[in-house]
N, C-alpha and C positions, 0 to 999 in steps of 0.2 A: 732273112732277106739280106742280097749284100748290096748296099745301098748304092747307087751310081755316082759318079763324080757330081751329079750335077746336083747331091745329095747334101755332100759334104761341108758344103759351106755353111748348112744351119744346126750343124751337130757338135752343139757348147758344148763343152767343158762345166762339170757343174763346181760352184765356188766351195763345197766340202765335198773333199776326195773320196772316196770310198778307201781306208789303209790298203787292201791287199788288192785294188780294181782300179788302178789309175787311169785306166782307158773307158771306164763309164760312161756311157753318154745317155742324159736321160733321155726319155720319150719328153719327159713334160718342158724341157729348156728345150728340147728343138722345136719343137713347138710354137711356143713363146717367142722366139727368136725369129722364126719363121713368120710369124703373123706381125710383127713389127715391124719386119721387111715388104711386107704386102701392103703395112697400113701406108709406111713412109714411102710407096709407090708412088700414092695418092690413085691408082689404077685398079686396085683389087675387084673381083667379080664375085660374088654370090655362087657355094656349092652347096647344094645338098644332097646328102645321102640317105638312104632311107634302105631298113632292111625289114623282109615281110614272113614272119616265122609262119605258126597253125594258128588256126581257125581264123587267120585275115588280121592278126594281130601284127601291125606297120610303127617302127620307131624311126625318127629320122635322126640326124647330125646334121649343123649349121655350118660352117666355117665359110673363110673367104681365100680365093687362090689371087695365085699372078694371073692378069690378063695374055692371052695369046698374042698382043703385042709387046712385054717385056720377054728379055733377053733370058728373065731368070723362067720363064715359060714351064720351060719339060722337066724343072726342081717341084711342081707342085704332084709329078706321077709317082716317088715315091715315098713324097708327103700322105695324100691322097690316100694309097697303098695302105700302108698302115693303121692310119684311121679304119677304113674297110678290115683290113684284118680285127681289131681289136671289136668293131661292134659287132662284128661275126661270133666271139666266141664271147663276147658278154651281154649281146640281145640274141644271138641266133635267127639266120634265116634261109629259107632257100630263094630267096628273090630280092636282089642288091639291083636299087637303082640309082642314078650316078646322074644327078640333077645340075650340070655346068657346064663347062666346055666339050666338046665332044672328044678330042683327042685324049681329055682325060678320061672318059668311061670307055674310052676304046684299048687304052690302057689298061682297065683293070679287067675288061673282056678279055683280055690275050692272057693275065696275070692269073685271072681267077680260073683255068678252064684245065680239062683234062689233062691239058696236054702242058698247060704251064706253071710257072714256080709254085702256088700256091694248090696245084694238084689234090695233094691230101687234105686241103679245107675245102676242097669243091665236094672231095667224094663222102667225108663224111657228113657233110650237109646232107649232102644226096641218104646217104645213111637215115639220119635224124628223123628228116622230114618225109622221108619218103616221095621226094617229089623232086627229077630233072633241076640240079641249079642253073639259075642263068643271072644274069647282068641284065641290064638295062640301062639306056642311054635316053636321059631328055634331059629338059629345061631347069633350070631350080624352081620354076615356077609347075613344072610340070610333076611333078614327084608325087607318090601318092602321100593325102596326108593322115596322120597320125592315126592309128587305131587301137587305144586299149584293151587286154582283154583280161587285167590283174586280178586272177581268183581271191577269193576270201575264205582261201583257206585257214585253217587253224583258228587257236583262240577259245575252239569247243569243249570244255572242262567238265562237263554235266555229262551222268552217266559214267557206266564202267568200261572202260576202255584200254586196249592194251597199245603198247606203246614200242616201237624195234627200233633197229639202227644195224646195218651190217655194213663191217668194217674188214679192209681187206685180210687183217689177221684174228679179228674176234668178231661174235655177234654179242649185241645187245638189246635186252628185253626189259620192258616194266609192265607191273600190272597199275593200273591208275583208277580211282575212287571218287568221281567228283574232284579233280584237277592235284590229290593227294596220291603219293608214290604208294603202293602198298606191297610192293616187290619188286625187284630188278636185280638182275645177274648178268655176269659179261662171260662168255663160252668161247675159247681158242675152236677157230676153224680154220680149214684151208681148201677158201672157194676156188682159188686162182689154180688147183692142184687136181680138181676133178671133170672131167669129160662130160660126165652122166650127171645131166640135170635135174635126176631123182635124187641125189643127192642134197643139192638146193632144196628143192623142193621140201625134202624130209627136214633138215637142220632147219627150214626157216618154221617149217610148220611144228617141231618140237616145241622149240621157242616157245612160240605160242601157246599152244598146249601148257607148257610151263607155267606161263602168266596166267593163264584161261584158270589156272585150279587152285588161283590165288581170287579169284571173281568168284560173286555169285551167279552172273550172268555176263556174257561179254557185247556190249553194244555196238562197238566198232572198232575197227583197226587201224593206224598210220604208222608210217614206216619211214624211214629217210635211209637211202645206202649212195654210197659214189659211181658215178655216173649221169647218163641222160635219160630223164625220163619223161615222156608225153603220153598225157591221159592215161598213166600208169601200166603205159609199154613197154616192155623195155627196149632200149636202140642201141646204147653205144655204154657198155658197163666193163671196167677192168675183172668186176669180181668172176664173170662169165668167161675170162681169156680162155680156159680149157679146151670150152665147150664149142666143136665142130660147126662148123658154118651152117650146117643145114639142120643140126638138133637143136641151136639157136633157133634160127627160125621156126623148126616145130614147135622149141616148148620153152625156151627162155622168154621168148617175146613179149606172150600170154603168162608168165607164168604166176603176174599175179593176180591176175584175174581168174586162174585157174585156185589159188587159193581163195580167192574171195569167195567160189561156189562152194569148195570145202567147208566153209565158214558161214554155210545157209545166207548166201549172197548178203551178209550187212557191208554198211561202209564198210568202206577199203580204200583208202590211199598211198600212194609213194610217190614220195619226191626226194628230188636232189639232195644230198646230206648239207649241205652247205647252205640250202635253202631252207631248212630245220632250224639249223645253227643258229642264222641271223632271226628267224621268225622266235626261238626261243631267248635272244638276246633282247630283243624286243618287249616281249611278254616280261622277263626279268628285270630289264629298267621299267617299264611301261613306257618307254619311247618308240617314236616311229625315225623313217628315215634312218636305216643301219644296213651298212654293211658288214658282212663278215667274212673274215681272211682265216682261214686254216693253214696252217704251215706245217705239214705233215711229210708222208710219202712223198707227196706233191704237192699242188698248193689247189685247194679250194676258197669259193665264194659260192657267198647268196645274199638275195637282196632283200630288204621289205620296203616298200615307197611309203608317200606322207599321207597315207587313206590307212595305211599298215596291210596291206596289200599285197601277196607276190604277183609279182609282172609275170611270171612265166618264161623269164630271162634265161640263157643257158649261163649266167655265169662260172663258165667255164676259163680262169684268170690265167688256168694254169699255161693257156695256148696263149693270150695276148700278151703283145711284145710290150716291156717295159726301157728295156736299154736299145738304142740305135747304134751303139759301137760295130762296125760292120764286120768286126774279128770278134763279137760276142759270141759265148759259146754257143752250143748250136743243141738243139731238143733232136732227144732223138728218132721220137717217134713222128713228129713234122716234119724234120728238116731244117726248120726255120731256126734265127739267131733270133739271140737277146728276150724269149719269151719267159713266162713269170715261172714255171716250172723251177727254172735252173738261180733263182734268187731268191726263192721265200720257199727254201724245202731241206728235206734230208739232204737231196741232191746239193743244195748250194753250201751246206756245211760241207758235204764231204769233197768237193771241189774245191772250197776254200783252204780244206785243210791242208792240201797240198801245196798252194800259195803264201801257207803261214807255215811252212815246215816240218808241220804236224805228220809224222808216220801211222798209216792206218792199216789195219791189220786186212787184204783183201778179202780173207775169208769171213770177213761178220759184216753180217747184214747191214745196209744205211742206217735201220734205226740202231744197231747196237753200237755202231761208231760215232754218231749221235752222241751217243750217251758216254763212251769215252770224252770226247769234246767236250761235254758239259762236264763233267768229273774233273779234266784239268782246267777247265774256268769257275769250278769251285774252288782249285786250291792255288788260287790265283795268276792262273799262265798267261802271261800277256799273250803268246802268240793266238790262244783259244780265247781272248780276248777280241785280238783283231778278227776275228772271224765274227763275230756277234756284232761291232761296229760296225763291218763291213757292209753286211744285211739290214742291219739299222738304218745306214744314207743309202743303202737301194732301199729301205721302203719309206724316208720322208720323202724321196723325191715320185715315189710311184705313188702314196698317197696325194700329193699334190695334182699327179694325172687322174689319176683314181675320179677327184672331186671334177673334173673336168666332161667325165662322164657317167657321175651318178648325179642326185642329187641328195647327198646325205650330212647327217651332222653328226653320226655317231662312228664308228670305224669300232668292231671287235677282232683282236687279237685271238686267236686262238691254235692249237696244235704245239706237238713236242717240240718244235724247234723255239716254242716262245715262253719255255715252261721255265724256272729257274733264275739263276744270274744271269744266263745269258739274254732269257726273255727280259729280266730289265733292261738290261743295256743296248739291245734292240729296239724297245720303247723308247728309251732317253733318247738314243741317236736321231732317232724320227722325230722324233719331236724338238730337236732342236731344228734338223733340218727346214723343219717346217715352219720356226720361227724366225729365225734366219730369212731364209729365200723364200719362205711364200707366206706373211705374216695373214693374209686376207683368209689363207686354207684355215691357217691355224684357228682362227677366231670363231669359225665356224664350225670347225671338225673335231671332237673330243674323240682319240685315243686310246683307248682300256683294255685291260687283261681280264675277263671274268674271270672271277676263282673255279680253281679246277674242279670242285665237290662240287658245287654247286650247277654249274654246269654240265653236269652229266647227268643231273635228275632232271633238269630244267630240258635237255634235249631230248631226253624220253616225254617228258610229259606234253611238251610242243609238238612231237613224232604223232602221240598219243590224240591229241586234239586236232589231229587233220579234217576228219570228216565231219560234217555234221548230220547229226541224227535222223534217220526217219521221222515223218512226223505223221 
């Protein structure tokens, strides 16, 4: 978004710099800043939004704007804006209702539509849900309210079940024994490389097979790979980029429900990877309330609530905006600035590294430059230093938004960008930030890196416990 003059005036400065990003501007201080000007109005109005994903599942957002008779008026449209963007891609919905003044939901009708800025978040709504996006304009009293529909999944240990994970460059498999690892192997593929969704089909279902002859019987199935998945459709997946529009639609969509009848229809599950992750960080503390952040390719999340529950959230982090600097870089596949992609990923090192004067070689790939970076922040490069700061205060200040709309107490670290020196110093910086400027997150939010072993078994066997059992 490039935010309008009448934007500008609540877009702080945050009180630690980011070294190589001095133009930062968080989401969560303008924010802050924004509603202390609403309070000190003494005029503020009640907004709520509310977004309505599948099967009737409605979450809303609270806040308070300027009245339509302050001056500061048309500064709450792309306040407003953003909030909408952000529970878009971390509740998901095809039906955004816009509960307060009317100029404001007429506002995000013009913003949110085929034909305007936010374009690409309409059509892959439309994608997702399969269903016409639209806006809606009422009262905040009119809004529809809340409707949970937080599956229970996982947690199912009993019985022999295998356990996947498919990642844009490997697949991973376990065989699992009453909630014990009893195999697992990680297999180099290249999904993103092939057309022919026999393909897929074949490698996913080897795998298996693999696992299967490590069983004496196989009970059930769950999976986690990246992307969107509903009722284990598939909608909107990178690892299918190859595959032509309309072989998608034949046989990606279904395709694993087409395994499941291969598989003498037992459970079958898949979901989100990121959704696996936090649901197996859970299981491995025994806490609830966790978020978890990948910092990978791109940046993934998933959620578990305080019932240990997944919402059926699309946290999808890597599209909501974190920085409002109106010259923040820009995503390339949206359009949009300042989104989480371009600060918690391969992407944000290897941009950084040009800001820190780090030479990178064009032809190796983001993870292998990655790993340069962290090589000369093993052998102590301040400049590949400041890049790891840098990502550190963007994410105590996006943890600090983070908590604003989750409601969580645990936050897991995870993915290469967090792995190493550098992933300490990515921890520290956050966590100072967050003692610093938001001491109330801090007290409430713990922080952690699970160990990398241990969390690779723990995300097969959580994969592994998706469904549960015929009975």
């Amino acid at each position: 978004m490039q935010p309008a003059d009448n934007a500008s005036w609540y877009l702080t400065p945050p009180r630690i710099i980011p070294p190589l990003d001095p133009n930062f501007r968080p989401a969560v201080a303008a924010h802050r800043t924004f509603q202390a000007e609403v309070a000190r109005s003494g005029k503020g109005v009640p907004l709520v939004i509310a977004v309505e994903a599948d099967n009737d599942a409605v979450s809303s957002y609270h806040t308070v704007v300027f009245s339509e008779k302050d001056k500061r008026f048309t500064s709450n449209f792309p306040y407003v804006e953003r909030i909408v963007k952000f529970l878009l891609w971390q509740r998901g919905g095809w039906r955004v209702a816009v509960g307060g003044p009317k100029a404001i939901g007429q506002h995000i009708q013009t913003i949110y539509s085929p034909t305007g800025a936010r374009a690409f978040d309409v059509d892959l709504m439309n994608t997702v849900y399969d269903k016409p996006f639209v806006v809606e304009i009422t009262t905040s009293k009119g809004v529809p309210p809340d409707n949970s529909t937080a599956k229970q999944l996982g947690r199912h240990l009993n019985g022999c079940r295998i356990g996947f994970d498919l990642g844009a460059s490997d697949r991973k498999v376990a065989a699992v024994i009453d909630g014990k690892s009893v195999f697992s192997e990680e297999v180099v593929w290249d999904p993103k490389g092939h057309a022919d969704p026999q393909y897929h089909f074949d490698e996913i279902n080897a795998a298996l097979k693999k696992a299967a002859s490590y069983l004496p019987r196989v009970d059930a199935i769950g999976g986690s790979s990246a992307g969107i998945y509903v009722n284990n459709s598939v909608r909107v997946a990178s690892l299918f980029r190859g595959v032509p529009k309309h072989l998608f639609e034949q046989r990606v969509r279904g395709l694993f429900q087409e395994l499941r009848k291969a598989w003498a229809d037992i459970p079958f599950e898949v979901i989100n990877d990121g959704e696996v992750t936090a649901l197996a960080g859970s299981m491995s503390l025994d806490v609830n309330r966790v978020l978890g952040i990948a910092m990978g390719s791109s940046l993934a999340g998933g959620y578990v609530d305080k019932d240990g529950n997944l919402p059926g959230w699309l946290d999808e982090l890597a599209f909501a905006p974190v920085d409002y600097n109106p010259t923040a870089p820009v995503d390339e596949w949206s359009g949009d600035t300042g989104c989480g992609s371009q600060y918690f990923s391969q992407v944000a090192v290897n941009r950084l590294a040009g800001k820190a004067g780090i030479p990178l070689h064009e032809e190796k790939t983001l993870a292998e430059r990655l790993k340069d970076v962290q090589a000369l922040m093993d052998n102590g490069d301040p400049r590949a230093r400041a890049i790891f700061e840098t990502i550190g205060v963007y994410f105590g200040y996006t943890v600090a938004h983070y908590a604003d709309f989750y409601d969580m107490a645990h936050l897991l670290m995870l993915g290469r960008v967090t792995s190493g020196l550098g992933g300490d110093v990515v921890l520290s910086m956050a966590n100072r930030v967050l003692q610093q400027e938001f001491p109330e997150v801090a007290a409430r939010v713990r922080l952690a890196v699970p160990d990398e072993a241990s969390r690779r078994v723990g995300q097969a066997i959580a994969a592994a416990s998706l469904p549960a059992l015929k009975k």
